[in-house]
Wavefront OBJ file of the C-alpha trace (Angstrom):
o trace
v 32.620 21.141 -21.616
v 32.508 22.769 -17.917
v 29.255 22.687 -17.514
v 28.777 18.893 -18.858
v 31.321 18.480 -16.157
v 29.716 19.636 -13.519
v 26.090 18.151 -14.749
v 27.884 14.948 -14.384
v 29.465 15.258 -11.215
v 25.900 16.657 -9.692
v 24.425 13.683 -11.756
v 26.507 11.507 -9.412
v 26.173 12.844 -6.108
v 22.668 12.732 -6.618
v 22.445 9.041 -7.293
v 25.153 8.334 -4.834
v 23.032 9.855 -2.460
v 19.498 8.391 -3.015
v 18.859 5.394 -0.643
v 16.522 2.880 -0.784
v 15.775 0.327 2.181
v 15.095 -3.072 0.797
v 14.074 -5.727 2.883
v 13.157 -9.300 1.111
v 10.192 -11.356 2.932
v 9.425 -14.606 2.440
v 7.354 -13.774 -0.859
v 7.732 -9.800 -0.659
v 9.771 -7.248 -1.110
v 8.652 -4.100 0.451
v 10.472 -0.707 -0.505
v 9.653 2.227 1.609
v 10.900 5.797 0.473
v 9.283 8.724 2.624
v 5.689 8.095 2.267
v 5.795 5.603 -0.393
v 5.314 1.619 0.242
v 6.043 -0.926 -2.951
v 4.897 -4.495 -2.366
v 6.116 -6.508 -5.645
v 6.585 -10.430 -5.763
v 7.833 -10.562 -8.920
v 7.694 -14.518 -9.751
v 3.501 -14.282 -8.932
v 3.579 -10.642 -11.219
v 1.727 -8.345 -8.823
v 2.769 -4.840 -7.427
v 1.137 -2.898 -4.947
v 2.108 1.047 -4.819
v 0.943 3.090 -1.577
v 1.724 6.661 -2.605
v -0.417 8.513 0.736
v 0.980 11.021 2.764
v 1.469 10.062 6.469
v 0.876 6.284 5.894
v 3.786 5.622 6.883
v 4.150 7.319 10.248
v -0.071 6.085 10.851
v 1.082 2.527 10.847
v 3.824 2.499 12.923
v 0.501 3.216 15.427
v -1.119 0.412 14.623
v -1.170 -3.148 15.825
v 2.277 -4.799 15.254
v 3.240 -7.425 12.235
v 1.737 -11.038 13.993
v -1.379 -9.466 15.903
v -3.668 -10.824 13.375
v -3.799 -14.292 11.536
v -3.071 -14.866 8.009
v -6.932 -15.886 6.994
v -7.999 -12.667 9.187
v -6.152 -10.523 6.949
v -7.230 -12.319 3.658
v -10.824 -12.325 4.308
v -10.933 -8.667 5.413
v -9.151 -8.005 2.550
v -11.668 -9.718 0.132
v -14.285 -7.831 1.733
v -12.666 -4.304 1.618
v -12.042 -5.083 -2.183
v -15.052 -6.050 -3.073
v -16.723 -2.942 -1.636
v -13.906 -0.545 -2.548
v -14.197 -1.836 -6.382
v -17.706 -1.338 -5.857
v -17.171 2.307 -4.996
v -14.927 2.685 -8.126
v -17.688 1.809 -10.667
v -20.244 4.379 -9.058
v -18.843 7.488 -9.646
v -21.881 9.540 -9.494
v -22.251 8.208 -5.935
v -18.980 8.104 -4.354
v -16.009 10.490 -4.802
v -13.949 9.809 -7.921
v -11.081 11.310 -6.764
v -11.049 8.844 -3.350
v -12.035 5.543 -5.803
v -9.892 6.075 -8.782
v -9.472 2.538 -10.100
v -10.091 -0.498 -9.126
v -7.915 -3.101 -7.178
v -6.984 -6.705 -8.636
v -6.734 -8.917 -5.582
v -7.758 -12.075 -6.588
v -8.647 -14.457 -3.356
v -6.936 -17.660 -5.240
v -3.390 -15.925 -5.226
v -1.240 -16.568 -1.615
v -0.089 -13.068 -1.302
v 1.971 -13.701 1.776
v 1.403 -12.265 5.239
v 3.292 -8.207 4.306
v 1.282 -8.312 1.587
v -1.932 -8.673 3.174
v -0.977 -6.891 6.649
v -0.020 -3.858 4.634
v -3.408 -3.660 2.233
v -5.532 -4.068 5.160
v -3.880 -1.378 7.024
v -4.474 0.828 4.016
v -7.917 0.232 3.940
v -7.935 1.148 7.590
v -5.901 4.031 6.941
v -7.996 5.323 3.985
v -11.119 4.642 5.893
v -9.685 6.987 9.110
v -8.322 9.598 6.849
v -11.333 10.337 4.522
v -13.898 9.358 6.695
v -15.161 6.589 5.268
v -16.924 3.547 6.320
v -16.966 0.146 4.690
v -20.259 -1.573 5.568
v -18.784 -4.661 7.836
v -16.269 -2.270 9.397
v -18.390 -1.101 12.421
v -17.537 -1.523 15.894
v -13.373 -1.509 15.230
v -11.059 0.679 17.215
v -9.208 4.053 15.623
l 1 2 3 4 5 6 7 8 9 10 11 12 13 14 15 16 17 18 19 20 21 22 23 24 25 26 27 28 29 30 31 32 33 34 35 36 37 38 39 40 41 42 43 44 45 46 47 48 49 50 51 52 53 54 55 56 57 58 59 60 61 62 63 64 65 66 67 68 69 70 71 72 73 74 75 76 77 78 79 80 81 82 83 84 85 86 87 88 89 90 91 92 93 94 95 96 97 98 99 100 101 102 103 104 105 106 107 108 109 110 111 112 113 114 115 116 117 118 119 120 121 122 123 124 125 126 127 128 129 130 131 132 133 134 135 136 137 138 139 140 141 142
């Protein structure tokens, strides 16, 4: 009975204690715990997970939230897709463990502006990190 006690009162510090920042966009929510970004809209039924170490802290580098235009984002994004997918389904050419599965972005589906600011700057990110190049990525700043 004293130990159940005390599992119970640790059990409640500890969620007492966990934070999360939630911040509601005009399509998005965006939850960021240490180096963890969700992106969920849940009345369109997509979720985007970014579970990479030192995204976080990379982006806060990078050209600020407005720099580029909506239609920028989404065609960049359509292109890194296409070639990242790509990458997934030849395994005996590019590193499984970088292309693990495939992304569902589907170019018909208004994402919103996080939602497409964020993915791109992954791709950028993933590109810098593992040395990678996507074909029409040449000439761009790091």
């Amino acid at each position: 009975m004293k130990y159940g006690m005390y599992a119970l009162i640790l059990g409640l510090f500890i969620y007492s204690c966990s934070s999360t920042k939630n911040r509601n966009l005009q399509t998005a929510s965006t939850n960021k715990i240490a180096d963890t970004v969700r992106i969920a809209n849940d009345s369109l039924e997509y979720e985007i997970i970014i579970i990479e170490p030192g995204f976080n802290s990379w982006i806060v580098t990078q050209r600020s939230r407005g720099y580029y235009s909506e239609p920028f984002l989404e065609n960049r994004n359509r292109q890194y897709v296409i070639e990242y997918n790509q990458r997934v389904l030849q395994p005996q050419r590019f590193n499984p463990n970088l292309y693990q599965q495939t992304i569902n972005y589907e170019s018909t589906i208004h994402y919103g502006y996080e939602v497409n600011y964020l993915l791109y700057n992954y791709f950028l990110f993933f590109e810098q990190r593992y040395n990678q190049r996507f074909v029409f990525s040449r000439g761009r700043r790091f």
